[in-house]
N, C-alpha and C positions, 0 to 999 in steps of 0.2 A: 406180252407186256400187260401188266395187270393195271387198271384202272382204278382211280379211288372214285367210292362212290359220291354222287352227287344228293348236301343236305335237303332235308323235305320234311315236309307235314308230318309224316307219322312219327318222324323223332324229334318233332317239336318240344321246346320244354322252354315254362319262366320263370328266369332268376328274379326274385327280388331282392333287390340291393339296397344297403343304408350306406351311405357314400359321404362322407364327411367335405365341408364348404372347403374344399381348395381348389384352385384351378387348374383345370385339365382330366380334373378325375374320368367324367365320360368317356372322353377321349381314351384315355390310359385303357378302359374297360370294353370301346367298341374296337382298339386295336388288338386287345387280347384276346375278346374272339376271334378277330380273323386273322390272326396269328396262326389257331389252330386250327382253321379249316370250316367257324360256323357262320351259318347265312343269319345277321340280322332283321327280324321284323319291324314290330313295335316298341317303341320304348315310352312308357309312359309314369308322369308323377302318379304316387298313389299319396304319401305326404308330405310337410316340410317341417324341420324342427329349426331353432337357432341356428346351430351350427352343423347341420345337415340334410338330406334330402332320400326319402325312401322312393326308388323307383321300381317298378316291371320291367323288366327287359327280356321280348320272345326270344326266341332262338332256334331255328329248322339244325340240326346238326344229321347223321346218317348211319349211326346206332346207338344204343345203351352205352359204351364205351366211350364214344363222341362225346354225349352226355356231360361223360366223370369228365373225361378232359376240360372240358369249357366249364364247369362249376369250379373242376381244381384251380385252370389258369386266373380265374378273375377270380375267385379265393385270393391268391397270391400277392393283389397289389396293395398296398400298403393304403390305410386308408378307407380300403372297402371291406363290408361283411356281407359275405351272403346267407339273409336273415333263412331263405329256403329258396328248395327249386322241387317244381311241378311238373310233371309230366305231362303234357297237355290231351295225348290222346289217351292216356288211366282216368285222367278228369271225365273226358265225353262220358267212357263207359259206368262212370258210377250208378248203382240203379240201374243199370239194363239202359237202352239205346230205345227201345218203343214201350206202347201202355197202350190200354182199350179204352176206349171213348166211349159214352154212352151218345147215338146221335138223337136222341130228345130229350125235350127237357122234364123230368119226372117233378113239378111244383104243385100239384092237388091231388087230388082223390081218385078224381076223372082221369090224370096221366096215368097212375098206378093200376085202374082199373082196366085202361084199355093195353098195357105193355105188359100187365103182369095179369094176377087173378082179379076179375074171375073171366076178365074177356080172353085173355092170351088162349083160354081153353078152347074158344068157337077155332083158331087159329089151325088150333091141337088136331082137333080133327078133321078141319079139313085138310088140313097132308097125310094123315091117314089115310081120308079116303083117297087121293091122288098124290101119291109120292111125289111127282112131279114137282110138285106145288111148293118145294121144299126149294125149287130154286127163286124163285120170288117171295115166298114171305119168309125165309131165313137170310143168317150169310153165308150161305154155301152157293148164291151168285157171284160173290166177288171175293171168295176166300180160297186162299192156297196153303196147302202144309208145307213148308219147308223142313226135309227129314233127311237126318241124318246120321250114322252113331260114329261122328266122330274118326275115322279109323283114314282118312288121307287129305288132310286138313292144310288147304295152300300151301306151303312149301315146309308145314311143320310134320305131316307126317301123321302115324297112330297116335293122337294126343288124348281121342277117350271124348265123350259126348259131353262131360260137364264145359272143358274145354274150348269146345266146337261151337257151342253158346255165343259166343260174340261175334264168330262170324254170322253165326244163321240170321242173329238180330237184325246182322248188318244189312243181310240179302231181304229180311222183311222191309227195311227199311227203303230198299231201292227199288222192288215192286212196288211201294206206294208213291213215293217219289217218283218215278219215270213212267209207272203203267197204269196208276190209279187203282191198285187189286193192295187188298186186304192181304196178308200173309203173317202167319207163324212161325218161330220157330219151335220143332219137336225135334232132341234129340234122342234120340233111342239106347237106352244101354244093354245093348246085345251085338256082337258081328255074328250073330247064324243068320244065313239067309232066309230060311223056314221061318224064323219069329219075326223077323224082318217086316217081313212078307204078311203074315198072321197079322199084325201088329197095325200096319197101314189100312189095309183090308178093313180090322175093325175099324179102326177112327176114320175114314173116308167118306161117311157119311154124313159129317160135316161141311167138308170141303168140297168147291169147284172146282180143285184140281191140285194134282204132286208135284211137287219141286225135290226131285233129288238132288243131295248136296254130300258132296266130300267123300263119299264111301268108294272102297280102295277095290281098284282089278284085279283079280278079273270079276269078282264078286257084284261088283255094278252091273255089270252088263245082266245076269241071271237076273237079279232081284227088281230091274229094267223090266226086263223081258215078262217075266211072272206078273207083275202088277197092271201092264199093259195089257196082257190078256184073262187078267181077274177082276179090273175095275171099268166100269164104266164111264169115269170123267180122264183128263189127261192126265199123263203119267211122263215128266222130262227128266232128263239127266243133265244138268245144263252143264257137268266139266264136261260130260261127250257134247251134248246136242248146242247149246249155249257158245261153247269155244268155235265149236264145225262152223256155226252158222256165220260166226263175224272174220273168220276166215274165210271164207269162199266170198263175202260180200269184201275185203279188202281185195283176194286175187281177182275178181272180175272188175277192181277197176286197177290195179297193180298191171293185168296184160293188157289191158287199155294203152295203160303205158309207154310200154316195150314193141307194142302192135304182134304178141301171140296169140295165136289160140288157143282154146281148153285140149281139145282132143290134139293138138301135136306136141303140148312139151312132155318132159322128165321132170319127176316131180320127185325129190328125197324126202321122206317123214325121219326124223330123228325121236324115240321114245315111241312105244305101242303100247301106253296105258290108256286108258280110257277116253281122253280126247286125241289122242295120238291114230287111233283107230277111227272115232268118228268125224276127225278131220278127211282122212282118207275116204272114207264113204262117200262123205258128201259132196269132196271134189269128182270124185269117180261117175257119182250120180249124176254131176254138172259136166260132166263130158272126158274128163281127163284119163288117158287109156294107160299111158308109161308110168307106174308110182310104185317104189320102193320103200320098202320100211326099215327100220335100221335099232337091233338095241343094244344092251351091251354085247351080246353073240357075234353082231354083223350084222350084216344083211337078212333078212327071211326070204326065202323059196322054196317051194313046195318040195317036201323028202327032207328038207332041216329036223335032226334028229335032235339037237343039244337047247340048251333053257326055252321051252315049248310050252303052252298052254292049249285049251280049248280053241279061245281066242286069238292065237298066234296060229295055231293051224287052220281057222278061216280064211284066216290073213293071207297066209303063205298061199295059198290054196287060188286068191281071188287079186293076186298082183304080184308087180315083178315078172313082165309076161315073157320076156328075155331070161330069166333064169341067172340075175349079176348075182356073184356071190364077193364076200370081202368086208371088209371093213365100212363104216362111214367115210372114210376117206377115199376109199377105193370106189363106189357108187356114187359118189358126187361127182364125178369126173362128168362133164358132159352134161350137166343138169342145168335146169331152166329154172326151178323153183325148188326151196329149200324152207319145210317147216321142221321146226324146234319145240318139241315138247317136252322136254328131259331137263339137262342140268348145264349151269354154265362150262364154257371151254373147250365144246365136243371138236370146236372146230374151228380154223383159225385162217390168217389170210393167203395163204398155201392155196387151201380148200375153194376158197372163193376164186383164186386166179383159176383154178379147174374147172369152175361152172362154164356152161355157156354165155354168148353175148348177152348183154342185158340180162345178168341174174337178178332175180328177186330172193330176199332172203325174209323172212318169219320167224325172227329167233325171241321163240316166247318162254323159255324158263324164269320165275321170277322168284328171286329179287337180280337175281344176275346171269341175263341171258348167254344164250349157247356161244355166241356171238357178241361186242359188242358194240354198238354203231361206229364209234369212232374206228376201229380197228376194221369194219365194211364202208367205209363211207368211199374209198378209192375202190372199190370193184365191185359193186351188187348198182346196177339203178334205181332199186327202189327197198327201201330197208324198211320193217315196221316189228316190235316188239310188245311184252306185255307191260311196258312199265309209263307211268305218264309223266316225264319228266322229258320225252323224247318222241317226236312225232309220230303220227301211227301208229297208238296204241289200241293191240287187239284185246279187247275187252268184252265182258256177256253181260255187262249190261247195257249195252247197245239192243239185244236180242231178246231176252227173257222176260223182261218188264210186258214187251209190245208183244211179243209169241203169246204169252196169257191172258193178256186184255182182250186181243182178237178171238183165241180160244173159249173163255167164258162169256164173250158177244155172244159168239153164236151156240154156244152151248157144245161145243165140240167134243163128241167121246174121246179123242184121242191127235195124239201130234204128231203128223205123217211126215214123210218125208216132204211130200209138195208143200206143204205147210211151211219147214223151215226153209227149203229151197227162195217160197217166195218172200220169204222173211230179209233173207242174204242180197237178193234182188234188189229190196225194199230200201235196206239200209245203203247198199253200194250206189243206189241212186237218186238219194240226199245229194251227193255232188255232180254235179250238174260239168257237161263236158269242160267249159269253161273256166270251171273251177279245179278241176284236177290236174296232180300233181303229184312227183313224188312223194312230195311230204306230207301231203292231203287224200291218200288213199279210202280213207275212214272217215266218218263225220266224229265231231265232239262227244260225247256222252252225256255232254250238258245242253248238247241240242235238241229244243223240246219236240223238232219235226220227226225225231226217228221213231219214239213210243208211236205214235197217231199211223205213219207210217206203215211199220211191221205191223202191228194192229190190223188195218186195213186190208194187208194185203195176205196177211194168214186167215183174217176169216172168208175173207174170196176163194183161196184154195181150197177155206173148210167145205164151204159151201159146192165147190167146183167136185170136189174127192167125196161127195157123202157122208163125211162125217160131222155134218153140224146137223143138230137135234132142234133149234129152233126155226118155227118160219117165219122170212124177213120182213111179215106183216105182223108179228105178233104184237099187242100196246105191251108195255110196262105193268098199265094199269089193271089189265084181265089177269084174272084167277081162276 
C-alpha cells in the first residue's frame, strides 16, 4: 500500500494573494488548499485597498508538484489572483546559508596594527618557531573543513561539487549551531582518490579537523583510510561514523526496551554502502555477534563470488557467522533488529511478521524509508526512521557537532572507535530510564544537553585512548 507523503518545511511556499472584498473569499481559498492535500501556516495582511485585500498565505505542501497544484487550485477561484508564490526554502538559500565574521572591532589605527601589520608579524613568527602555536593564535582551534566532491549527495546521488554547496553550507551551519566549531564548506572538483587525498593534505593546515561529506563507496572508505594515517588532526566520515554512532545510541536504548541483549540477537543491515558497513561495525564493536548484510545480490558470506567489492569481502569475511544465504527476505526470518540503509519498499509486513518477538526496525532511507511506520506500527516494538515528521529520528546531528567539539577540546589527533562508542553512550543516555519509550528512543536534535554531552564524553575517551595532544592543565591564555 503506498502512502502519500506527509506536507513539511522543505516544500513550504507563500502565495500572495489580492482577493477581492466579498464574503467568503478566505474561506473559498483555505478550503482549496485543503481540498488538495496542503498544511496551512500563516496567513497574514500585507495591504488593503477599496475593494480589496492583499495577503500572504504559507503553505507546507510535500513536493514541487504539490506546489503547482495548490498555486493552480487557488488560481482557480473566481475573484482571487495569485500576484506570486515563493519558495520558501530557495529564499533561505539566497547568498549562501553562512559568512565570516570578523570577531574584533578593527575602529583605529591601534586595532589595525595589532590584527594586521605590523604586529600580526611578532604573531608570524612565533608559530614558526612552534608550530604548535598555530592552535591558539589562529583558527585552526575551532575550525573544520567540510570536504566533499559531490559524487553521493543525500538521496540525489553524483550531482557534482557545485551542487553539493548547499548541503555542505548546511553541515557548517550545524557544527556551529549544536557544537560551537567554526566550519567550511570545500567542495573538491575531482573524484580521483590520489587528488583527493593531495588536495586535503595541502589545505589541512588550516584546520582542527576533516568532516567528510557525501562521497560515494567504496571510494570513501580509501580516501577515510589515507587521510587518517597522513594527517595529524581528526579525520571523520560522518555518512559512515556520524549515522553508526546515533544508531547504536538508539539500539542501546531500543533493547532496553524489549529487555535484549547486544551479544544475543540477529541483527539484518539492508544496503552496504558506507553507513551500511559502519553501522555494522560499530554494533559489532558494542557487542553484537549474529549480523547479516544484505544488497541487491542477497545476502553476503564469505566465498560470495557475484556484485563484490574490497569492501564487501571484509564484510563477507567478518559476519554472517552461520553462513545464511538468500534474499532480504529469506534472512530476516528470525531477526531481532533490522537496519535499512538503501531504498524504500525493500520490505514489507510479511517480513516483519517473520522477525522475532519484539522486533525493532531502523528503516532509514530518505525521503521514503524501507519501511513505512504505519505499515510496522502492528509488528515491530519499536520503530525509528530518518525522517522528522515521525518519532525517532536517526540523525548525525545528534553526533558530529559534539564528536568535534570534544575532539578539538582536547586536541585529539584522531576519532577512534572508543571515541564514538562513547559518543552513542553519551547521546543514548540523555534519556533517563523513566523517560524511555518506544517513541522516545533518541533525544531531540534540538536538545541543547546532547552537543555538551558527546562533547564530554569523547574527550574522556580521547584522553582515556591517548590520543589527545593537550594537557588538561594547559590555560587558554599560555603561548
Amino acid at each position: 500500500m503506498q502512502h502519500k507523503p506527509t506536507p513539511n518545511a522543505s516544500y513550504s511556499l507563500t502565495l500572495r494573494v489580492k482577493i477581492h472584498n466579498k464574503p467568503g473569499k478566505l474561506g473559498e481559498i483555505t478550503t482549496a488548499i485543503g481540498r488538495v492535500g496542503g498544511d496551512i501556516g500563516a496567513i497574514d495582511i500585507v495591504s488593503a485597498g477599496k475593494d480589496f485585500l492583499i495577503r500572504d498565505i504559507t503553505v507546507n505542501a510535500y513536493s514541487e508538484k504539490h506546489d503547482e497544484e495548490i498555486v493552480k487550485e487557488v488560481s482557480s477561484i473566481d475573484g482571487v489572483e495569485v500576484i506570486q508564490s515563493s519558495d520558501k526554502t530557495f529564499l533561505i538559500h539566497i547568498g549562501g546559508k553562512i559568512e565570516v565574521t570578523s570577531k574584533i572591532p578593527l575602529k583605529t589605527r591601534a586595532d589595525l596594527s595589532m590584527a594586521y601589520t605590523p604586529g600580526v608579524g611578532r604573531v608570524c613568527e612565533a608559530i614558526h618557531k612552534d608550530p604548535e602555536k598555530a592552535f591558539n593564535l589562529t583558527i585552526k582551534k575551532n575550525t573544520v573543513a567540510v570536504v566533499s566532491d559531490g559524487t553521493a549527495v543525500l538521496g540525489l546521488g553524483d550531482i557534482g561539487p557545485a551542487a553539493a554547496m548547499p548541503v555542505m553550507e548546511g553541515k557548517a551551519q550545524l557544527f556551529k549551531e549544536f557544537g560551537g566549531v567554526d566550519a567550511f564548506p570545500i567542495c573538491l572538483n575531482t573524484k580521483d582518490p590520489d587528488e583527493i587525498v593531495r588536495t586535503v593534505k595541502n589545505i589541512a593546515v588550516a584546520f582542527g579537523g576533516i568532516n567528510l561529506e557525501d562521497i560515494s563507496a567504496p571510494r570513501c572508505f580509501e580516501i577515510e583510510d589515507r587521510l587518517k594515517e597522513e594527517l595529524d588532526i581528526p579525520v571523520f566520515h560522518d555518512d559512515q561514523h556520524g549515522t553508526a554512532v546515533v544508531v547504536l545510541a538508539a539500539l542501546i536504548n531500543a533493547l532496553k526496551i524489549v529487555d535484549k541483549k547486544m551479544d544475543e540477537i540477529k541483527v539484518v543491515v539492508n544496503g552496504i554502502g558506507a553507513a551500511g558497513v559502519a553501522c555494522s561495525k560499530i554494533v559489532m564493536a558494542a557487542g553484537v555477534k549474529n549480523l547479516i548484510g544484505c544488497d541487491t545480490s542477497g545476502a553476503l558470506y564469505e566465498g560470495r563470488k557475484e556484485n563484490m567489492n574490497w569492501v564487501k569481502d571484509w564484510f563477507a569475511r567478518h559476519t554472517n557467522p552461520n553462513k545464511e544465504k538468500g534474499t532480504i527476505h529469506d534472512v530476516i526470518k528470525g531477526a531481532d533488529v533490522f537496519f535499512g540503509l538503501s531504498v524504500p519498499g525493500v520490505i514489507d509486513e510479511n517480513d516483519l511478521k517473520n522477525m522475532a518477538k519484539d522486533a525493532i526496525v531502523f528503516a532509514m532511507a530518505n525521503p521514503i524509508p524501507e519501511i513505512m511506520p504505519e505499515q510496522a506500527v502492528d509488528y515491530v516494538a519499536v520503530m525509528a526512521t530518518g525522517r522528522s515528521d515521525y518519532p525517532n529520528q536517526i540523525n548525525n546531528v545528534l553526533c558530529f557537532p559534539g564528536i568535534f567539539r570534544g575532539a578539538l577540546n582536547c586536541r585529539a589527533s584522531r576519532i577512534n572507535e572508543e571515541m564514538k562508542i562513547a559518543a552513542a553512550n553519551a547521546i543514548a543516555g540523555i534519556i533517563s530510564d523513566d523517560e524511555r519509550h518506544p517513541d522516545y528512543i533518541i533525544p531531540s536534535v534540538f536538545d541543547k544537553r546532547v552537543g555538551e554531552a558527546v562533547a564530554k564524553e569523547v574527550e574522556e575517551a580521547a584522553y582515556a585512548t591517548g590520543v589527545a595532544r593537550r594537557e588538561r592543565a594547559t590555560s587558554e591564555s599560555e603561548f
